[in-house]
C-alpha positions, 0 to 999 in steps of 0.5 A: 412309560411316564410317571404319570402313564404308570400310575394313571395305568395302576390306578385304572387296573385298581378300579375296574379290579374292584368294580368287577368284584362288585359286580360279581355281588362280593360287597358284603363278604368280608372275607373275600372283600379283604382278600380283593383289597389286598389283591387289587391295591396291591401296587397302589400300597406299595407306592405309598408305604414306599413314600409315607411308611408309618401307618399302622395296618388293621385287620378290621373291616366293614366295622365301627372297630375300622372306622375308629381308626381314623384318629390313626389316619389324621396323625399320619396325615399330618406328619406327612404335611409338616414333612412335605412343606418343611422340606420346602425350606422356610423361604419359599414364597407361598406360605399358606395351607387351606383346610376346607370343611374343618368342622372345629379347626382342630386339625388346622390348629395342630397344623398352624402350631408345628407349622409356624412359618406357614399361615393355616386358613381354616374354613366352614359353612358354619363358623359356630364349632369353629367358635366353640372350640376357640374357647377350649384350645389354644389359638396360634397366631398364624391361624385364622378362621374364614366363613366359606362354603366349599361348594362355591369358595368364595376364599381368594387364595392359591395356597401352597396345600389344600387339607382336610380330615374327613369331608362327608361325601361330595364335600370331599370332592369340592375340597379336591376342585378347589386345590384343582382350580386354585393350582395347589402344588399339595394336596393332602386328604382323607375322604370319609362318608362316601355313601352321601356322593351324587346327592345320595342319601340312601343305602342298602340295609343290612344287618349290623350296627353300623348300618343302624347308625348310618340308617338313622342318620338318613333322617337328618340328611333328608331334611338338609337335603331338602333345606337346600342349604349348602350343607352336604349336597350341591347340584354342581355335585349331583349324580350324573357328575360321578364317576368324576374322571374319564378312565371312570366314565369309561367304563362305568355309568353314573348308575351303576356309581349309584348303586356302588355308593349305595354299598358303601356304608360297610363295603371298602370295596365300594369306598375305595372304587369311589376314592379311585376314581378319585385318584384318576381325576386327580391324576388326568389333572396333573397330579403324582397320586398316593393313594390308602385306605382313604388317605390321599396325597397328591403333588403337583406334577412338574 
């Protein structure tokens, strides 16, 4: 078997494991749900602490604790694309990194300092917080700040690695079609609100602080959803676009996706059946995949 055959195989034993657990109604326990995760990604996990060892494990689940684990992962991250693109030598040709959906520009900004030979082009639909934090961190010379709205970039560049730090549900996927299309050889990723996929914002209530949180966040997404703005939801991106790869489709629908990202809110088995898919997309596109808890790097494949 190729490379490409065998990761493609690990990532689709994965996904249909973790579906089938949905289906069988284990979403919301904790206890089996983590034993499912270590069953069925075991494999995904070995290629990728074989690869980028280094990140802490947790044994927190379904829980703000998890979440505020992030920080760790956008460390992580980033010592894997300054490793990566160092590796390349200084000389190579194509020199810019794209972060999509950077928010601030903090993480493009951290970036752009340790990666001075490298020009960092960050963009967002709204340039304020980019602007605001200007006035409070240090600005490297090869940053630079574009207006850009991820569901129809407008940015003219084939950049050498497309990045991004938490992109709020189908954001994450546009960031991934612009690395595609733009024939990235990088992509390096952490996806993050996977219950707003497909123009959904509703979830399944249940009784825990996060899902409070996640509840009352449902009004504001409403109204830009409404808005029809660019923020957050695109009809390129609506509900009969996912699953996004065709082993998905292939076994799945895009209502029974529906529901999965309905659970998604304190489920890692629903998040991670949406980031496997993910991880298949990306791999019938001709990319080398690793893949964990959330964090994604993708290389072209040569």
């Amino acid at each position: 078997m190729s490379n490409e055959k065998n990761q493609l195989a690990a990532g689709l034993e994965a996904f249909v494991g973790l579906l089938n657990e949905f289906r069988r109604g284990n979403v919301a326990n904790k206890k089996v749900g983590r034993q499912s995760l270590e069953q069925h990604l075991m494999e995904l996990s070995r290629r990728w602490n074989e690869r980028f060892p280094g990140f802490p494990e947790t044994r927190f689940h379904y829980s703000i604790s998890d979440d505020l684990l992030r920080g760790l992962k956008d460390v992580h991250l980033k010592k894997i694309i300054i490793r990566l693109l160092k590796a390349q030598g200084q000389d190579r040709e194509n020199k810019t990194i794209v972060n999509p959906a950077c928010f601030l520009g903090r993480h493009a900004r951290s970036l752009a300092s340790r990666l001075d030979h490298f020009k960092v082009i960050a963009t967002d639909i709204n340039p304020m917080f980019n602007c605001l934090y200007k006035h409070i961190s240090k600005t490297p010379d090869n940053y630079e700040f574009q207006q850009d709205n991820i569901f129809e970039p407008k940015l003219k560049v084939m950049p050498v690695a497309v990045v991004f730090f938490g992109a709020c549900g189908s954001v994450s996927d546009a960031a991934m079609d612009y690395a595609v299309t733009s024939k990235t050889p990088y992509l390096v990723c952490r996806t993050c609100c996977h219950q707003n996929i497909g123009g959904n914002i509703e979830i399944y209530p249940r009784f825990s602080l996060l899902n409070w949180m996640w509840q009352g966040r449902r009004l504001m997404l409403s109204r830009v959803r409404r808005e029809n703005n660019g923020y957050y939801f695109s009809k390129n991106y609506s509900q009969d676009q996912y699953p996004r790869s065709q082993a998905g489709r292939d076994v799945s629908s895009s209502e029974e996706f529906l529901d999965v990202c309905r659970n998604a809110t304190e489920s890692y088995i629903c998040r991670t059946i949406i980031d496997l898919d993910r991880y298949l997309y990306l791999a019938e596109h001709g990319y080398n995949v690793w893949y964990k808890a959330e964090m994604f790097v993708a290389e072209k494949a040569i």
